[in-house]
Each structure stands twice: as structure tokens, then as C-alpha cells.
C-alpha positions in Angstrom: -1.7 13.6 -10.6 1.1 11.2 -10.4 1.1 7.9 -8.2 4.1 5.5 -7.0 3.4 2.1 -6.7 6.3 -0.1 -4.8 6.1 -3.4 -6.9 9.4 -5.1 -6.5 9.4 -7.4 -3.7 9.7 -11.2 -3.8 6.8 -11.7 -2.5 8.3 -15.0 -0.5 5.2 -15.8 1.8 3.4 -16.3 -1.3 5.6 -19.0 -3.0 4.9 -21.2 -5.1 2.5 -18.6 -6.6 5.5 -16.1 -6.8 8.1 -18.3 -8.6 7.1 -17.2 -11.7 4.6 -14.0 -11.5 5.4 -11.4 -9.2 3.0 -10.4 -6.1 1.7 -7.3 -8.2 0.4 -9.7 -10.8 -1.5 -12.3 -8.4 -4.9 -12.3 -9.5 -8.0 -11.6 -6.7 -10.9 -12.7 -8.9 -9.7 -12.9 -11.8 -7.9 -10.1 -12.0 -3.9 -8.6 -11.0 -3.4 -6.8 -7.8 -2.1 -4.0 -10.2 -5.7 -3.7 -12.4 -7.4 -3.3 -9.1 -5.0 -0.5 -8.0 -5.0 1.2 -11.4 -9.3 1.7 -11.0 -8.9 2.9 -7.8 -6.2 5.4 -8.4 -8.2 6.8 -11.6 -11.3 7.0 -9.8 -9.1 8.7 -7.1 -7.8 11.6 -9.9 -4.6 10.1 -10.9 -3.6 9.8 -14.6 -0.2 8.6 -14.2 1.5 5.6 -12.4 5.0 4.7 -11.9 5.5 1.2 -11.0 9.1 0.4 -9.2 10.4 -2.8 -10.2 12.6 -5.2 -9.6 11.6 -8.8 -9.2 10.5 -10.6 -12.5 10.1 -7.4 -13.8 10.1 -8.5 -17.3 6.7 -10.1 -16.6 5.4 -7.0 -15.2 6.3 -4.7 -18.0 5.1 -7.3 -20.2 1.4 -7.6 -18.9 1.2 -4.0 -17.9 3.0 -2.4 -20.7 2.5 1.4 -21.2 -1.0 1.2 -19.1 -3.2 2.0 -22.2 -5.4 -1.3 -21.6 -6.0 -0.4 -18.4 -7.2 3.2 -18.9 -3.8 4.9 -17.4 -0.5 6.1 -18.4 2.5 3.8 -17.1 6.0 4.2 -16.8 9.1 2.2 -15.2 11.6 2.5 -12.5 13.9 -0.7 -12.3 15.8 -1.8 -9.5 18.9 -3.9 -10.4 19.1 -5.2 -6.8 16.6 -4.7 -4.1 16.7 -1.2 -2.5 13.8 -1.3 0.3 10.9 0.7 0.0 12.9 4.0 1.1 15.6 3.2 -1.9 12.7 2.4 -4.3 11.3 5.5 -4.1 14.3 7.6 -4.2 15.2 5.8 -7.4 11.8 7.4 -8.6 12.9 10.9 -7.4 13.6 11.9 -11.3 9.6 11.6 -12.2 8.1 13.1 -8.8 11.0 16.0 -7.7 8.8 18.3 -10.0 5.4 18.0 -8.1 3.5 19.4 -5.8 2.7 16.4 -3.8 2.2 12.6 -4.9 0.6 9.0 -3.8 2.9 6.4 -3.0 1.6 2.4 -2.3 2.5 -0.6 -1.7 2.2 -3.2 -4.5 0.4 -5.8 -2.4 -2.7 -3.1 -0.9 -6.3 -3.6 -2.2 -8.6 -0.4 -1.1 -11.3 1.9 -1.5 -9.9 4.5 0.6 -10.1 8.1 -0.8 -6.6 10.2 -1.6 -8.4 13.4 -1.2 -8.3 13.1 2.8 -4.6 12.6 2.6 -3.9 15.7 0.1 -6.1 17.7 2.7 -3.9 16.8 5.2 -0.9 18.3 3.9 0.2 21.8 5.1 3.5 24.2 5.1 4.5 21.8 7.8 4.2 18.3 6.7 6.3 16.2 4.5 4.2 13.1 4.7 0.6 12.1 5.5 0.1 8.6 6.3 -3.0 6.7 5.7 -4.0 4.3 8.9 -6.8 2.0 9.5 -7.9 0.2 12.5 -6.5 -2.9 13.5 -8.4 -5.8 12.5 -7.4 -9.0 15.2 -5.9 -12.3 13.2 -7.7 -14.5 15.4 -11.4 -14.6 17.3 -11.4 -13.1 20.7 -13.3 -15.0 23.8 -14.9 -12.9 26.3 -14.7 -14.0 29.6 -15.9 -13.7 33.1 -12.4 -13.5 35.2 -13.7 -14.3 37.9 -15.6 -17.2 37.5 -14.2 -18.4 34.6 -17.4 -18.6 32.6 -16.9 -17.8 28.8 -19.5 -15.2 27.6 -19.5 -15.0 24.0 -16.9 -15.4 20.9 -16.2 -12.4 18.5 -14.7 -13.5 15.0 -11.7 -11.4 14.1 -12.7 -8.5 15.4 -11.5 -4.5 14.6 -9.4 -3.3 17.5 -10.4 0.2 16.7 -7.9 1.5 19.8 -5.1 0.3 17.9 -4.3 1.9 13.9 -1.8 0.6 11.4 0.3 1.6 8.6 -2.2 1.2 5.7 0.7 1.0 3.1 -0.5 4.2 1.3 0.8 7.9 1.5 1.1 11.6 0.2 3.9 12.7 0.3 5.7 16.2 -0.7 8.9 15.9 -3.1 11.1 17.0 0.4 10.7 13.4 1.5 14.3 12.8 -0.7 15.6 15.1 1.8 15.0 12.5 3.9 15.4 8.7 2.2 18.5 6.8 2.4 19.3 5.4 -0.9 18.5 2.0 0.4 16.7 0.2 3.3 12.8 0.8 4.6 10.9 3.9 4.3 8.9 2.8 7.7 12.2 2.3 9.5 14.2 4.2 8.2 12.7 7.5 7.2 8.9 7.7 8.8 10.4 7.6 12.4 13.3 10.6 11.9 10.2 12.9 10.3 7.6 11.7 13.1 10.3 13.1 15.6 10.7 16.5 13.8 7.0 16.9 13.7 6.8 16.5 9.8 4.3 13.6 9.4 0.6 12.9 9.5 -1.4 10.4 10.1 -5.3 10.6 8.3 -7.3 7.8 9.8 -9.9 5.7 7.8 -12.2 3.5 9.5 -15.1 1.3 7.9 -13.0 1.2 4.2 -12.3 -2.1 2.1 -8.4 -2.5 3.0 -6.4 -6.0 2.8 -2.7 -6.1 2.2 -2.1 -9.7 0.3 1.1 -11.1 1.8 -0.2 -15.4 2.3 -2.5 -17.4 0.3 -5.0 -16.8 3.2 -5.3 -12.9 2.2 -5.8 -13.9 -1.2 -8.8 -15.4 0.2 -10.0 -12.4 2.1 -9.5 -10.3 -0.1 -11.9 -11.8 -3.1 -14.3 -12.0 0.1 -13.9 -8.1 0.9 -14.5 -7.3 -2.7 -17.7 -9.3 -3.2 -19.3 -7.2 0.2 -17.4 -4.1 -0.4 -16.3 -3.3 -4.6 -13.5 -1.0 -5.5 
């Protein structure tokens, strides 16, 4: 089983860390974004991972190399100039065409979630299954009497579970080239024309360690997610 990962971003929210080590390579307790992704795809089935690369890419093939350190066969596709994730995965479309479905993730995602649910999801019918998890608020919420004004408790950043979001990870069939423009944002560009025709999924997983690290605050929350919640 073959995996995507979408690692060439500047990683700009994250500077000065990301002047001279790309986002993939940021370490959450000691070790790279990519390590932690790499045990959870194996553990998930997958035996080999293309990483798609463009920013300081030289460090990244120099720390991953072929993936034999890490337990897992790794091979390369560059970007010479940013193509969004639509155009970075249709630079990949060489290595996947041939499958019968594949993973594709962000570079940035730490999780536990399980692929399988995703595979299941696919049918005849469905380019695309998306993997969503509830919405966790950026800020405490304060509950409050409205009509007298009275404050009644405080809740600590807590999961809107009404509300789901893009969890950064996906199966997806080899048609999705069909459908990617050779350069711009696969949740712009592409996810909304196959949402219309009926061709995407969404599998929803709630209660499952998730953290995308875009600031140095995630970084943070993620190392605490991992201590309560391992890979």
C-alpha cells in the first residue's frame, strides 16, 4: 500500500524554525513530524511513501534518505516551484496511476486515526473519501445566563462536535487526475467540483489524537496530545 505525503510548503507561520529545516522535519519530542507519520502509516499497512518536495528539499532527502532507518521504503517527487497541494499530487500521478486506491496527507498532520475506515468507504462511486474530525474551539467558551447576565461556568477549548473539519488525510482512487489542475489547491480547487458531482466522502473520526502543526503553539499541543494519547 502506497501513501502520499504533501511536504513542500514553506511552512511560514513557523519561522524562524523554518529558515533552515522544513515543517516536515520540526521535531515533536524529539523527533520529525515525518518519523511520527512514517509509524503510523506502517502500523496502518503501508509499505511505501512518496514524499512531494519542494522547500529545502535537499535537507529532507538528506535526513530521510531511502526510508530504510525508519522501517519504510521512500521515494521523491520534487517540485521546482510550488504547485499547491492539487499540483503536488498530480506531479506524483507517475507512482500511484497504477493503484487501486492510495493515502494522501498533509506534511504538517500528527494522528492516530485508522486508514481502514477510509478504504471502506470507497465504492464504484467515489473518487475520494475524506477523513474529518470534530472541531476543537481555539479559545475557552463562557456559559452564560442571557438574561441576567450571570456567568455560569468556563469550558477550556472545547470540541464543537456539530461542526467537522478537513483532517488533512484522504483515500483517494487514481481518477482523482481526472480531476486536479496541474497547479493550485486540492481543497479549492478539486474537492468542491467532485462534492458537486456526488464523488466524495467524508469518514468521520471523533475521540482520535489529531493536531495539524502550523505555529509554535501546536508544536506545543502536539507533544502534550502525544504524552495522553501515543501514536
Amino acid at each position: 500500500m502506497k501513501a502520499l505525503i504533501l511536504a513542500g510548503g514553506y511552512g511560514k507561520r513557523l519561522r524562524p524554525l523554518t529558515q533552515e529545516k522544513p515543517k516536515p522535519l520540526i521535531e515533536i519530542k524529539g523527533k520529525p513530524i515525518l518519523a511520527w507519520q512514517f509509524d503510523w502509516l506502517k502500523k496502518n499497512g503501508v509499505s511505501e511513501v512518496i514524499l512531494a518536495i519542494g522547500y529545502l528539499k535537499e535537507r529532507i532527502i538528506e535526513e530521510i534518505g531511502s526510508g530504510k532507518r525508519f522501517g519504510i521504503k521512500v521515494g521523491y517527487v520534487v517540485e521546482d516551484e510550488p504547485l499547491g497541494t492539487a499540483g503536488g499530487l498530480k506531479n506524483a500521478a507517475h507512482l500511484l496511476s497504477n493503484e487501486k486506491y492510495f493515502y494522501v496527507l498533509n506534511g504538517d498532520i500528527i494522528t492516530n486515526l485508522d486508514l481502514k475506515k477510509l478504504s471502506e468507504a470507497l465504492d464504484e462511486k467515489t473518487v475520494g473519501v475524506i477523513a474529518v474530525v470534530p472541531l476543537r474551539s481555539p479559545y475557552g467558551i463562557i456559559r452564560f445566563d442571557e438574561g441576567t447576565g450571570k456567568i455560569l461556568s468556563f469550558i477550556e477549548k472545547p470540541i464543537l462536535q456539530e461542526y467537522w473539519i478537513n483532517a488533512g488525510v484522504y483515500c483517494l482512487t487514481p481518477k482523482i487526475f481526472e480531476y486536479l489542475p496541474e497547479r493550485g489547491d486540492i481543497e479549492k480547487t478539486t474537492f468542491p467540483k467532485l462534492a458537486k458531482e456526488g464523488l466524495l466522502k467524508a469518514a468521520a473520526f471523533d475521540n482520535v489524537l489529531w493536531k495539524s502543526i502550523d505555529t509554535h503553539k501546536d508544536v506545543e499541543e502536539a507533544e502534550k496530545l502525544l504524552s495522553e494519547k501515543p501514536i
